[in-house]
C-alpha positions in Angstrom: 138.5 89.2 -11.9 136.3 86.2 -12.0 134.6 85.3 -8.6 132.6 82.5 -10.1 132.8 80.2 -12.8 130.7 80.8 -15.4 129.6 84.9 -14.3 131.5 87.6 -16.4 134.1 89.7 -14.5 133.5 93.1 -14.1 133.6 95.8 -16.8 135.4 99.1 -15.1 135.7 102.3 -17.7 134.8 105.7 -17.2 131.8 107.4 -18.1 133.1 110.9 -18.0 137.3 111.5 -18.1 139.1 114.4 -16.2 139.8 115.8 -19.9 136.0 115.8 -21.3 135.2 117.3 -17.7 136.9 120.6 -18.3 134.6 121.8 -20.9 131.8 121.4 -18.5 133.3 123.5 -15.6 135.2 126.3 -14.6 138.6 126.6 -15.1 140.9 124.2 -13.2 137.9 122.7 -12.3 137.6 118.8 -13.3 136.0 115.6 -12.4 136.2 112.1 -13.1 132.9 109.6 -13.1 133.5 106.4 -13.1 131.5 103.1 -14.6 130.8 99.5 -13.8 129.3 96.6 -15.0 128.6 93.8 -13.2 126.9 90.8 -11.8 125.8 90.9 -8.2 127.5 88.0 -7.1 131.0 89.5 -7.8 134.1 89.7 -5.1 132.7 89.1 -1.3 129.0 89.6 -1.5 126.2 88.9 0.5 123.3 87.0 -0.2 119.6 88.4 1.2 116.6 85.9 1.3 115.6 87.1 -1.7 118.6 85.6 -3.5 116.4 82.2 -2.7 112.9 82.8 -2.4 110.5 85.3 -4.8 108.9 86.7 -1.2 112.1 86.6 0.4 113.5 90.0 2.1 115.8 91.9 -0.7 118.6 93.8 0.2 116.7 97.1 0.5 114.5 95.3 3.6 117.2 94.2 5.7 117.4 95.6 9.1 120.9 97.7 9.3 121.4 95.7 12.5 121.6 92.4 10.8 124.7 93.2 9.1 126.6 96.0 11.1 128.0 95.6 14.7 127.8 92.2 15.1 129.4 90.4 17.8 131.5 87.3 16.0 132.5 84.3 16.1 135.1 82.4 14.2 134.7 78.5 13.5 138.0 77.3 12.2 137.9 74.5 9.9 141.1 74.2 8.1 142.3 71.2 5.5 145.9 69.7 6.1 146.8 70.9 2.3 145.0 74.7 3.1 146.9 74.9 6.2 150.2 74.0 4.5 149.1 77.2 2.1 148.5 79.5 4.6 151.3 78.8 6.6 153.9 79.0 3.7 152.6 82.8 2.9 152.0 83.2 6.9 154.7 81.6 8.8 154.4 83.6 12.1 150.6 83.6 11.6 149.0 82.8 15.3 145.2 81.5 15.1 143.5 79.5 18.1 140.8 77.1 17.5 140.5 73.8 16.5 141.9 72.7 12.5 140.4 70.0 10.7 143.0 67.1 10.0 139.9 65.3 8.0 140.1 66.0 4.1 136.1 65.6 4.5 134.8 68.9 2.6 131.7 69.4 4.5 131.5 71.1 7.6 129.4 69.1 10.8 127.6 70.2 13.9 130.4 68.8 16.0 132.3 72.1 15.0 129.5 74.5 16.7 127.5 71.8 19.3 129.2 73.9 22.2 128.7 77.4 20.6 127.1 80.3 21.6 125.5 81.9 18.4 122.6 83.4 19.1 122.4 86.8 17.8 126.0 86.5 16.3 127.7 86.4 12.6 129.8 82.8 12.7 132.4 82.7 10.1 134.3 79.8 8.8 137.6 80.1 8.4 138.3 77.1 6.1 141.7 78.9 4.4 140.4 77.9 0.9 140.7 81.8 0.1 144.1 80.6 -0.4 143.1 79.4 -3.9 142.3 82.9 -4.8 142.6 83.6 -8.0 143.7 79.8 -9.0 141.8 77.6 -11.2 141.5 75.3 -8.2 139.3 77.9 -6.2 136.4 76.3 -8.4 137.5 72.8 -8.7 134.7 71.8 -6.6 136.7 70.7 -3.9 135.7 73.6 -1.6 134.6 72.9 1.8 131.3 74.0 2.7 128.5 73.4 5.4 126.0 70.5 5.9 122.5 70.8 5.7 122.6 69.4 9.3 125.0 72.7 10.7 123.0 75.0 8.2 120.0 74.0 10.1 121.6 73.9 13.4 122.8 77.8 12.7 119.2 78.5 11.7 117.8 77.1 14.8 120.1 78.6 17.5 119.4 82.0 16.1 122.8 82.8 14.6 121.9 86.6 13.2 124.5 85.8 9.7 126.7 83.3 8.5 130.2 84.0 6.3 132.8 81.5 4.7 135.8 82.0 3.5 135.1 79.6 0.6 133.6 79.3 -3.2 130.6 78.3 -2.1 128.4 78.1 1.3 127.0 74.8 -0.4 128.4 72.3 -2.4 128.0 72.7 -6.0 128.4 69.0 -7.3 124.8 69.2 -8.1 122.2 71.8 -8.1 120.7 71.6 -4.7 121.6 74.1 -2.5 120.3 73.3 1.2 122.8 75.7 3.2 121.2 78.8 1.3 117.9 77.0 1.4 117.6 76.6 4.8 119.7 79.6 6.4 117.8 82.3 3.9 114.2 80.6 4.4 115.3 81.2 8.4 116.2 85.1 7.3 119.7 84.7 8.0 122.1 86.8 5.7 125.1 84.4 3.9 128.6 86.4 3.1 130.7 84.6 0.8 134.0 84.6 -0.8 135.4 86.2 2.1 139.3 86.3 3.3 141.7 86.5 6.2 139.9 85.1 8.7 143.2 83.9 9.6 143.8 87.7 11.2 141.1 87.5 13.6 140.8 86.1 17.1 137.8 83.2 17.3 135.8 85.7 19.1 136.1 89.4 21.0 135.1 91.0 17.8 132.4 93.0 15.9 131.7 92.1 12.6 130.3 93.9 9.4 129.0 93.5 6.2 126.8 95.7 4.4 125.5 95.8 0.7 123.9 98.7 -0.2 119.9 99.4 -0.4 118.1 97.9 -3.7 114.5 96.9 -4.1 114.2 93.3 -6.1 118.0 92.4 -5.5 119.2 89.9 -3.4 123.4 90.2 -3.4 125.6 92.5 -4.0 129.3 92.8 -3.1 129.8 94.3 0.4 133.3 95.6 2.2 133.1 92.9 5.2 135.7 93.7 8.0 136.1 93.6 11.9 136.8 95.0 14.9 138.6 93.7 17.1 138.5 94.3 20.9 
């Protein structure tokens, strides 16, 4: 499974079978351990300040209430040819919000001017996790947020921000300003997440949380909701 170009796919293999186990226990007594190599920035993963910045927060500093319990919020941002996608694998899907008929790839402030985000993870539900597993997913077509709504998230006091997309930031060159300015404001970024289809654009609690290492900055988290 590659989750971005150029990053090696995980290695999975075991480090001690159910066989080699039963010489080291008691009679009908086995285990299996388990084994993986990878990259942090592998499936849906969340990126700390420290993914940015040397003196940035790592993933072993962040508060537990900046990731878990979150009330949400979900900006929908869909193409014309990622709606067509999702409704031909989804035909009796029901979402409410607003799509974007525009093929423009970034997302603008005029989808959150008349948000409330304080305090709150805001998703975008672009539908580009259609391309899953395609070589289009990384074609550089993604959408992805302006510097202009990065900072706008960064100012209202939005507590994390998620996409359902490759990237939170366009990657035609090597500037990043969505990371740049969200992580330098402390906010967490979760990307490469899916089905945001499947949740209502607010009236849920949102989580997302990597586990505790010193001197990293993502790792891969299990993000879900709940919704009521």
């Amino acid at each position: 499974m590659i989750t971005y170009k150029g990053l090696p796919a995980p290695a999975i293999s075991d480090h001690l079978t159910r066989e080699a186990s039963r010489a080291l226990y008691a009679s009908g007594t086995e285990f299996h351990i388990g084994k993986i190599e990878m990259v942090a920035n592998t499936g849906t993963y969340l990126d700390s300040p420290f993914h940015r910045y040397l003196e940035g927060t790592d993933l072993a500093g962040l508060p537990l209430e900046s990731l878990a319990n979150l009330e949400g919020v979900v900006v929908r941002q869909v193409g014309s040819a990622e709606r067509e996608l999702e409704l031909a694998r989804f035909p009796n899907i029901e979402t409410t919000g607003n799509s974007s008929e525009s093929e423009n790839r970034a997302i603008t402030t005029t989808a959150l001017e008349h948000l409330d985000v304080k305090g709150k993870a805001i998703l975008f539900h672009t539908a580009w996790d259609m391309r899953w597993r395609t070589e289009a997913y990384s074609n550089g077509r993604h959408p992805f947020l302006s510097e202009d709504d990065a900072a706008f998230l960064a100012e209202a006091g939005a507590a994390l921000v998620g996409i359902d997309s490759y990237n939170i930031d366009d990657t035609v060159d090597g500037s990043r300003p969505a990371h740049s300015v969200l992580l330098a404001a402390g906010i967490p970024i979760v990307e490469h997440l899916c089905g945001l289809r499947d949740l209502p654009t607010s009236s849920f609690r949102f989580f997302a949380v990597p586990v505790k290492v010193k001197h990293f900055g993502t790792f891969p988290v299990r993000a879900f909701a709940v919704v009521g």
